[in-house]
GUKELUM-841216 format. One record per residue (C-alpha): x, z, y. Coordinates in steps of 0.1 Angstrom, whole numbers, plus 5000, padded with zeros to 4 digits. Layout:
BEGIN
+------+------+------+
!    u !    w !    v !
+------+------+------+
!    X !    Z !    Y !
...
+------+------+------+
***
This chain:
BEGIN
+------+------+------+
!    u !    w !    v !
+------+------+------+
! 1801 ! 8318 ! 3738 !
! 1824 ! 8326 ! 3710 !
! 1850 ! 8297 ! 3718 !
! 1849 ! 8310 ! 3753 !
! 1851 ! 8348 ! 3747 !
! 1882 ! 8342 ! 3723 !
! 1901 ! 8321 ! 3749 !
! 1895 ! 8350 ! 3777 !
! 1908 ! 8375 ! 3748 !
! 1935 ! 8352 ! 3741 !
! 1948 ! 8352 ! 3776 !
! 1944 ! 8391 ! 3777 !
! 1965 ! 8394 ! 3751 !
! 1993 ! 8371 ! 3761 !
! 1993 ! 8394 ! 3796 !
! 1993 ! 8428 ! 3783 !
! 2027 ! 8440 ! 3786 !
! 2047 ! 8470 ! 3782 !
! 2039 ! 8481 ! 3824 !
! 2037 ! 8511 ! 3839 !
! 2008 ! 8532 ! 3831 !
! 1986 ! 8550 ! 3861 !
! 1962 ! 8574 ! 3849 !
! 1949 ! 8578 ! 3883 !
! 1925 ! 8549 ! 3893 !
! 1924 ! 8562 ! 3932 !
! 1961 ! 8554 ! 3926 !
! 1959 ! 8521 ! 3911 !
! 1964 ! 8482 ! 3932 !
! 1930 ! 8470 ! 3934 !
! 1949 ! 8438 ! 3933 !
! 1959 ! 8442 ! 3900 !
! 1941 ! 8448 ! 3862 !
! 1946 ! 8477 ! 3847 !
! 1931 ! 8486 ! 3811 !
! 1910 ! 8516 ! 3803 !
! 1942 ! 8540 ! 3797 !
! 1959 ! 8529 ! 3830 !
! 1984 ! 8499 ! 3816 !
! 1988 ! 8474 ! 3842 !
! 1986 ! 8442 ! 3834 !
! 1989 ! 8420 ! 3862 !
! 1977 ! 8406 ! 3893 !
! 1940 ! 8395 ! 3892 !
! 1942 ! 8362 ! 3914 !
! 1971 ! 8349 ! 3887 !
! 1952 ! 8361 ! 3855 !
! 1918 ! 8348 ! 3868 !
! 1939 ! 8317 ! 3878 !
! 1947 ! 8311 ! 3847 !
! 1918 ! 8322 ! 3832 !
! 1896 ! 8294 ! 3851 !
! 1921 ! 8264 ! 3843 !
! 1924 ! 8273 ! 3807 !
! 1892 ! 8280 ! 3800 !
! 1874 ! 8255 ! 3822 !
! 1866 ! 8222 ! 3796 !
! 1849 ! 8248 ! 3767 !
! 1832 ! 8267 ! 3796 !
! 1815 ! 8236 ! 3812 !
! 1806 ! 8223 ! 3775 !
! 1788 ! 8256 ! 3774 !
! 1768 ! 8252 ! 3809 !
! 1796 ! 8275 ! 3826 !
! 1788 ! 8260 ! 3864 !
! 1811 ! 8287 ! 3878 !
! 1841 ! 8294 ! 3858 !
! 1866 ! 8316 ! 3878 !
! 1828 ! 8339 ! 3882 !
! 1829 ! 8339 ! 3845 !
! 1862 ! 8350 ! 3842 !
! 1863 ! 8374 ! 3868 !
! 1829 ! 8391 ! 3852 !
! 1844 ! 8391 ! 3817 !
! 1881 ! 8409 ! 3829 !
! 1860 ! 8434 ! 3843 !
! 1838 ! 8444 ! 3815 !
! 1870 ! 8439 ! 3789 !
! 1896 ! 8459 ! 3813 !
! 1869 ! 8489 ! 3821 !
! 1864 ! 8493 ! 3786 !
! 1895 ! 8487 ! 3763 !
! 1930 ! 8502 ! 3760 !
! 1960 ! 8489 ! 3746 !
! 1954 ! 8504 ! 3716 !
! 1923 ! 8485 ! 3712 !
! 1942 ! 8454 ! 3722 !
! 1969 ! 8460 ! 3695 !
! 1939 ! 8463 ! 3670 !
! 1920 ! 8430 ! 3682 !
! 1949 ! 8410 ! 3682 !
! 1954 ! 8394 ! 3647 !
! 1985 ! 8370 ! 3644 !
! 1980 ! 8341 ! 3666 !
! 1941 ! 8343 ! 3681 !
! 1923 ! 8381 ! 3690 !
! 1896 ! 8385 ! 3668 !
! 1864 ! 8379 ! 3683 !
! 1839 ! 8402 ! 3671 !
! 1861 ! 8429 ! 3663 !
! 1867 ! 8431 ! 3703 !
! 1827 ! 8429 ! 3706 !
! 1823 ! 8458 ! 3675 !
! 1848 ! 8480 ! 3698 !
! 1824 ! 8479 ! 3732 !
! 1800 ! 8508 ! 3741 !
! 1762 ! 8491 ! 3742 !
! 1762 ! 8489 ! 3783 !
! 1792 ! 8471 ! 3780 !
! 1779 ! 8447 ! 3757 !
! 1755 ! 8439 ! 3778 !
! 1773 ! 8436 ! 3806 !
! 1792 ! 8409 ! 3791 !
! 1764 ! 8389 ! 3777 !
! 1751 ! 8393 ! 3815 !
! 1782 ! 8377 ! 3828 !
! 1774 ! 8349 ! 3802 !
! 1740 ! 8347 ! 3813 !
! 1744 ! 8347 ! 3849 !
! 1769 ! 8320 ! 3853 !
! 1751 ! 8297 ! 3830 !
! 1733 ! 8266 ! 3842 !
! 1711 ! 8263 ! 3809 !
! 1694 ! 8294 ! 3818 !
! 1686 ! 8284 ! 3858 !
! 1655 ! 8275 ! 3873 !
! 1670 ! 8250 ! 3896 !
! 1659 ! 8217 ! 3901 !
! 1688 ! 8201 ! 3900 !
! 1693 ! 8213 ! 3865 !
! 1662 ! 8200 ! 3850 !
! 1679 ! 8166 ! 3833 !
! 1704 ! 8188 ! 3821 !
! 1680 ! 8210 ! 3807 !
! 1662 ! 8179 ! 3792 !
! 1690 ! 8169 ! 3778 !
! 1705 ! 8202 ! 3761 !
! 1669 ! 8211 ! 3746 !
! 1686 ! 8220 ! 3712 !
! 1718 ! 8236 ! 3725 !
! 1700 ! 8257 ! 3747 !
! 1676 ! 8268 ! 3730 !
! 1700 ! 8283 ! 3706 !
! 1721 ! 8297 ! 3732 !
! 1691 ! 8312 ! 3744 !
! 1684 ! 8327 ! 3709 !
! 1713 ! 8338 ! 3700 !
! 1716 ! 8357 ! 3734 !
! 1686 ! 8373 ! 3730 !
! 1697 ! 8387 ! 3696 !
! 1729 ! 8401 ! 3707 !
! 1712 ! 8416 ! 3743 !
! 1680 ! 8430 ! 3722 !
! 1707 ! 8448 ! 3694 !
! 1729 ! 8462 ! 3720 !
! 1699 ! 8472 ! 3742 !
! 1683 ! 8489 ! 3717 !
! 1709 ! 8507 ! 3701 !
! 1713 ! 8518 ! 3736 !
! 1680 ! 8531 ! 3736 !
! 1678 ! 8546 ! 3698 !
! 1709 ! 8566 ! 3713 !
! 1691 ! 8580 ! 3746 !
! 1658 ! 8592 ! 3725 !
! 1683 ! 8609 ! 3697 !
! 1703 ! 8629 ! 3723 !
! 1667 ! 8636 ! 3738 !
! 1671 ! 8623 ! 3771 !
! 1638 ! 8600 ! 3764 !
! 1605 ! 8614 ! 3751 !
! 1591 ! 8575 ! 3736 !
! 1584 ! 8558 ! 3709 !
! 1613 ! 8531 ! 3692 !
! 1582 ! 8509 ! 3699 !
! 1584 ! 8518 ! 3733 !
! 1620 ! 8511 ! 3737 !
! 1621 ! 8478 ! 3724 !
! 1592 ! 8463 ! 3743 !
! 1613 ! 8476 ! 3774 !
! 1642 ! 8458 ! 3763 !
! 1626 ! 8424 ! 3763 !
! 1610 ! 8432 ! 3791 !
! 1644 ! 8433 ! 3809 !
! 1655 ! 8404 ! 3791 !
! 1628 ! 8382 ! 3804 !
! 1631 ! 8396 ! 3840 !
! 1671 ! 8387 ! 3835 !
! 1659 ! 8353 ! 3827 !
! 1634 ! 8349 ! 3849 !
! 1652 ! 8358 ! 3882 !
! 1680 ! 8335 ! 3875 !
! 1702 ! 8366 ! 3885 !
! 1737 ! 8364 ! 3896 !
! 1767 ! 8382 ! 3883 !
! 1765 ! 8398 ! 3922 !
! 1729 ! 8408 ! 3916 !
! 1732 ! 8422 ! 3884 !
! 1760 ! 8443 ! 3895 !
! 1737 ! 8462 ! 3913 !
! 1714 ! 8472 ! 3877 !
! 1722 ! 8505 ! 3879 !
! 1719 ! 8510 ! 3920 !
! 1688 ! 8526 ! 3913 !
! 1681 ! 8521 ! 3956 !
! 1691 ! 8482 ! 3950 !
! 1663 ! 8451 ! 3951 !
! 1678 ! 8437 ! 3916 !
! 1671 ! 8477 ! 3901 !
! 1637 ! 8478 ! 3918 !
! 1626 ! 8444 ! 3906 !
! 1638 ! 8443 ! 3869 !
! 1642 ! 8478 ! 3858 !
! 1621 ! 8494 ! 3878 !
! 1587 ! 8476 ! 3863 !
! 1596 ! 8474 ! 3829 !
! 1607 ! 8515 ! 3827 !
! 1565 ! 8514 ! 3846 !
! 1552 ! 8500 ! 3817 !
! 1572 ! 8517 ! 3786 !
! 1595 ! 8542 ! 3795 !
! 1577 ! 8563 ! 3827 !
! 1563 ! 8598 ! 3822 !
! 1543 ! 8615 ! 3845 !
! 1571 ! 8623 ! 3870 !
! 1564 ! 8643 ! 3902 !
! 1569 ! 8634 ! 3934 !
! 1606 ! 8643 ! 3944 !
! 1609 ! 8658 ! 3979 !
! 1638 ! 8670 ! 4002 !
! 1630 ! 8695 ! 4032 !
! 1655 ! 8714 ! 4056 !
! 1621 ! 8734 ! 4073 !
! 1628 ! 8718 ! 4106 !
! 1602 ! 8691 ! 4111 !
! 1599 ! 8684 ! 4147 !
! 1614 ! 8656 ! 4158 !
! 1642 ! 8653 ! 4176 !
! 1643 ! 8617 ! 4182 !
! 1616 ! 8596 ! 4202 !
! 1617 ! 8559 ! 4186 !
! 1603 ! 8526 ! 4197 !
! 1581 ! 8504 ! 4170 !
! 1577 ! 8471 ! 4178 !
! 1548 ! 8449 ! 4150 !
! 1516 ! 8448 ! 4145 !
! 1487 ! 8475 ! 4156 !
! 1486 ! 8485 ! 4119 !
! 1499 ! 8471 ! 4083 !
! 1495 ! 8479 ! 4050 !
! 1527 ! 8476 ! 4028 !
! 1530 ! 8477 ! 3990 !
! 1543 ! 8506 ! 3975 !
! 1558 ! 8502 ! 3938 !
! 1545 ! 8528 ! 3920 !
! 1563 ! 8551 ! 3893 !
! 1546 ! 8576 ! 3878 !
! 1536 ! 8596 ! 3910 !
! 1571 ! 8583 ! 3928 !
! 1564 ! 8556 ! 3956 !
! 1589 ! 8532 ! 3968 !
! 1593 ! 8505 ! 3997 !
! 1610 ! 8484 ! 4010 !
! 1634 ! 8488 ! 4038 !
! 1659 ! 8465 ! 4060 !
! 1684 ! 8479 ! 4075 !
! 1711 ! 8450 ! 4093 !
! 1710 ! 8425 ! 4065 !
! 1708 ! 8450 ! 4040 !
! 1672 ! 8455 ! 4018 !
! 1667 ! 8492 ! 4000 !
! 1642 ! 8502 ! 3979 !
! 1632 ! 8541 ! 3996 !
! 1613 ! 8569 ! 3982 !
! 1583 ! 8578 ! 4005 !
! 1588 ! 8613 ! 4008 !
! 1566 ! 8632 ! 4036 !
! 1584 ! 8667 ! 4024 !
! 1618 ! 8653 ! 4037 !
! 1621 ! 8658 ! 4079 !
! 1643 ! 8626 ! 4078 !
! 1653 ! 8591 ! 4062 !
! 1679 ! 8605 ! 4039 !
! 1707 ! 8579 ! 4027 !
! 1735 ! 8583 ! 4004 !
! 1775 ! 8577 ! 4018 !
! 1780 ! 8546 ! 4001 !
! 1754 ! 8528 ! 4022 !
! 1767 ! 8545 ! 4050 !
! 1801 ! 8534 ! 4047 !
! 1788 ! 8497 ! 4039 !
! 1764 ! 8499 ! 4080 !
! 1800 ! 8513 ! 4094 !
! 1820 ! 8482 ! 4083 !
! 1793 ! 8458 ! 4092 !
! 1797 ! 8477 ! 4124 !
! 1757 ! 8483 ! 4125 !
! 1763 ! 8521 ! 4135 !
! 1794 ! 8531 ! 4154 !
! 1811 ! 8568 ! 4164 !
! 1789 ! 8575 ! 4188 !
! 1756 ! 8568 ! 4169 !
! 1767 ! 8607 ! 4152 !
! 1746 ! 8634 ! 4156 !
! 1755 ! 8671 ! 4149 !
! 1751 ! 8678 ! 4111 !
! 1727 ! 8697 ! 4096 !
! 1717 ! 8716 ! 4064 !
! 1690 ! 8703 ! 4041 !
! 1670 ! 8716 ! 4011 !
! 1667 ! 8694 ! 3980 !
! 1640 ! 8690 ! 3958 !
! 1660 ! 8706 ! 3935 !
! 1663 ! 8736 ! 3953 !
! 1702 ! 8727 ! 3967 !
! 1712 ! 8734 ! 3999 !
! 1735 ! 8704 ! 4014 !
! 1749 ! 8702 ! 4047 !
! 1748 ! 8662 ! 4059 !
! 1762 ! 8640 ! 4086 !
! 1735 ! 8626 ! 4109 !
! 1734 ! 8596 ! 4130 !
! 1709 ! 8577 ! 4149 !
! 1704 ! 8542 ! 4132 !
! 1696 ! 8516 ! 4156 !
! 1671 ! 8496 ! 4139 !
! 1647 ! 8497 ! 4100 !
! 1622 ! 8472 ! 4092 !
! 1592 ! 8480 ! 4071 !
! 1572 ! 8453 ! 4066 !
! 1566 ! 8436 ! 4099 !
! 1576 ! 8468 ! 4117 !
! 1605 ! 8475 ! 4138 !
! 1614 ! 8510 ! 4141 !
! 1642 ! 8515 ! 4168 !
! 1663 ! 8549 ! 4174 !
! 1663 ! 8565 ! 4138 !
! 1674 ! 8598 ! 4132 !
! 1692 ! 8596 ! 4094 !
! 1712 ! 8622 ! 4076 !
! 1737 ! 8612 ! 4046 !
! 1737 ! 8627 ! 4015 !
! 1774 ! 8626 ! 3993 !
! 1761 ! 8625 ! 3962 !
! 1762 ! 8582 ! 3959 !
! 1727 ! 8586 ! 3927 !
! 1708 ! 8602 ! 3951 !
! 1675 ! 8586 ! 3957 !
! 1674 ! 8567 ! 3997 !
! 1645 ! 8588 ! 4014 !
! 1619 ! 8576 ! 4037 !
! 1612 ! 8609 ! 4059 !
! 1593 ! 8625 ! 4086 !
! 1620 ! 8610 ! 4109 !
! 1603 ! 8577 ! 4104 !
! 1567 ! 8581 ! 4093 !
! 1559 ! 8607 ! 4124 !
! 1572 ! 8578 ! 4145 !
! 1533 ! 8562 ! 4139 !
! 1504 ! 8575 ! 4152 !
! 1485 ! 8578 ! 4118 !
! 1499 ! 8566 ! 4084 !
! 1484 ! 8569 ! 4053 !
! 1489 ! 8559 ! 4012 !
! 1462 ! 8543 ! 3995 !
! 1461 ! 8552 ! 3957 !
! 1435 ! 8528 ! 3951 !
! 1455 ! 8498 ! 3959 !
! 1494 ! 8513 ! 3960 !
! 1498 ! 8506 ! 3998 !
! 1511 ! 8525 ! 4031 !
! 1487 ! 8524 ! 4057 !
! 1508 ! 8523 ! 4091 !
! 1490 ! 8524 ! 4129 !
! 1512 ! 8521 ! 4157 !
+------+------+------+
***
């Protein structure tokens, strides 16, 4: 990784120029790279160009399968979260120093990068195909391996020693590192993408709901009540059509006293929090913008908005539309009434929009399901 990494910085530092500086990013070419303070420096498609033909023989020696991934991962991570001054620092006559630049990224960062590593790296898939490969780099691999876990496991955990100081976790130290290589192992595991992992802090996402998600269950969860959003008008408005079976039972994943399934909406799967105090499926604006583009709700789905209640008391006044289609399981709900909520970290919301659709529903402590009867 270290050959690698010092190319990509290399190449960073041979394109940071003196450019004009845009403090704004709503301003800024999403075409182009611009560093942490706003210097531009350059288009993307030429540096990552670059980037994969330069780097491309140390990266396959290294299990790289996709290089111009890699590259685009690692400009991210490096361009989000250095400035030129950092840059000016790194760079040390001829070649950037290497673990200065790692020494100058905050701990999400640093594990961001050793995701992109990860994530594009043959010697850590699951594939078939891979298994001679695998055979073959026994030694090679298993230090990589090793040496990744040391860097993700120090980064996570000073991560987490910085969380339970500034009091925003009540555990143990214990606790936190056991949830670290938990996520480590689900990282591995899952074979995950630089796409997927993308989506770790998406806290609606699959790839959040299957890695993080289980491991905060068994270390990190308290005993956290049930969050609920209500606007006092509970009839419905909207008569839907179910299509499935005469009744189901669908896993819930359980934290603390929070419930969630999961939903699909078009091609799109979201983990929702069951929430019977809420008179509709609640979603937040950027999965709203992402069914308009897919064109999965149009104009004329819109509703007249309405103001809602919050669990947290606030009082929010939301667009509304009717969705034309959520699966739940083997279910088919058509015609469903859904408002949208601005705030992009709120929690997706399975309502009284949906659940009064059925004749009886139900959840099962016992076994963590949601008993559904047409």
């Amino acid at each position: 990784m270290k050959q690698l990494f010092t190319f990509l910085l290399c190449l960073l530092s041979f394109v940071v120029q003196s450019q004009e500086i845009e403090k704004d990013p709503a301003k800024r070419d999403p075409n182009k790279y611009y560093l942490k303070d706003g210097l531009e420096i350059g288009n993307k498609a030429d540096i990552i160009k670059a980037c994969a033909e330069g780097a491309k023989t140390s990266a396959q020696a290294e299990g790289i399968e996709d290089v111009q991934a890699m590259c685009e991962c690692v400009f991210e991570v490096i361009t989000e979260n250095l400035t030129m001054v950092d840059m000016l620092q790194i760079i040390v006559e001829e070649e950037p120093d290497y673990s200065k630049a790692i020494a100058m990224l905050p701990p999400d960062a640093k594990v961001q990068l050793m995701q992109c590593y990860m994530s594009n790296n043959t010697l850590f898939g699951n594939s078939a195909e891979n298994t001679t490969a695998k055979k073959q780099n026994d030694d090679s691999s298993s230090n990589m391996l090793t040496s990744f876990r040391e860097e993700y496991m120090t980064s996570c955990i000073g991560a987490m020693k910085k969380e339970i100081a500034e009091g925003n976790l009540e555990i143990s130290e214990e606790a936190g590192v056991s949830y670290c290589n938990c996520t480590f192992e689900k990282i591995i595991e899952k074979n995950l993408s630089f796409s997927d992992l993308s989506q770790l802090e998406d806290q609606n996402s699959i790839v959040f709901n299957e890695v993080i998600v289980p491991c905060a269950t068994l270390f990190l969860v308290g005993d956290n009540s049930l969050a609920s959003g209500d606007d006092n008008e509970t009839e419905l408005s909207i008569k839907s059509t179910i299509t499935g079976p005469k009744e189901e039972n669908i896993p819930i994943m359980m934290v603390g006293k929070v419930g969630r399934v999961k939903l699909k909406i078009g091609d799109k799967e979201r983990y929702f929090l069951i929430d019977s105090g809420a008179s509709s499926v609640m979603i937040d604006s950027k999965l709203e913008r992402q069914l308009l583009l897919d064109e999965f709700i149009y104009s004329e789905d819109y509703l007249s908005d309405r103001t809602y209640t919050l669990a947290d008391g606030t009082s929010v006044t939301c667009h509304r539309f009717i969705l034309p289609e959520l699966q739940l399981g083997n279910y088919v709900v058509n015609d469903v009434e859904v408002a949208v909520v601005e705030n992009a970290k709120t929690d997706l919301l399975l309502g009284q929009s949906f659940l009064n659709q059925f004749s009886r529903w139900s959840i099962n402590n016992k076994t963590n399901e949601l008993h559904l009867e047409k």
